[in-house]
C-alpha positions, 0 to 999 in steps of 0.5 A: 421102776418106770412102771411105778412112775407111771403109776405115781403120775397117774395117782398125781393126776387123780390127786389133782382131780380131787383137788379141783373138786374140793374133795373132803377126802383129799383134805382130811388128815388122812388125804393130806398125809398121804397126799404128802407121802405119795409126793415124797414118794414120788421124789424118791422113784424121780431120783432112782430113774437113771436111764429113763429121762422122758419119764424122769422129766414128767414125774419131775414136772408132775412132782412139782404140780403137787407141791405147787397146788399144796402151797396153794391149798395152804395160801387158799386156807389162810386166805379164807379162814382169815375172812371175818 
């Protein structure tokens, strides 16, 4: 299990690089959906880490940026397409 978490937080990390590059693949549907699932997913690998609390900790930390950076994908996108 720890050993998927790591993969999980280092599929965050690549995430958030295509997010810093305003990457089309990261915000086509199919990015988006998997954005969310890989998120999810990470949710589920955090709850089933008992014994593990350093990783535990930074899966949780990691888990909380991608939620941060969608809730600012979707104040970026209202910001923008509400321009004239």
């Amino acid at each position: 299990m720890m050993k998927l978490a790591v993969t999980m937080m280092l599929t965050h990390f690549i995430i958030f690089i295509l997010w810093i590059m305003n990457s089309g693949h990261l915000f086509s549907f199919y990015g988006i959906t998997a954005w969310i699932a890989l998120v999810g997913l990470g949710f589920i690998i955090q709850l089933k880490l008992d014994k593990v609390m350093m990783v535990r900790r930074l899966l949780s930390i990691s888990n909380g940026w991608m939620v941060f950076l969608m809730g600012a994908t979707v104040l970026i996108y209202f910001a923008v397409s509400s321009m004239p």
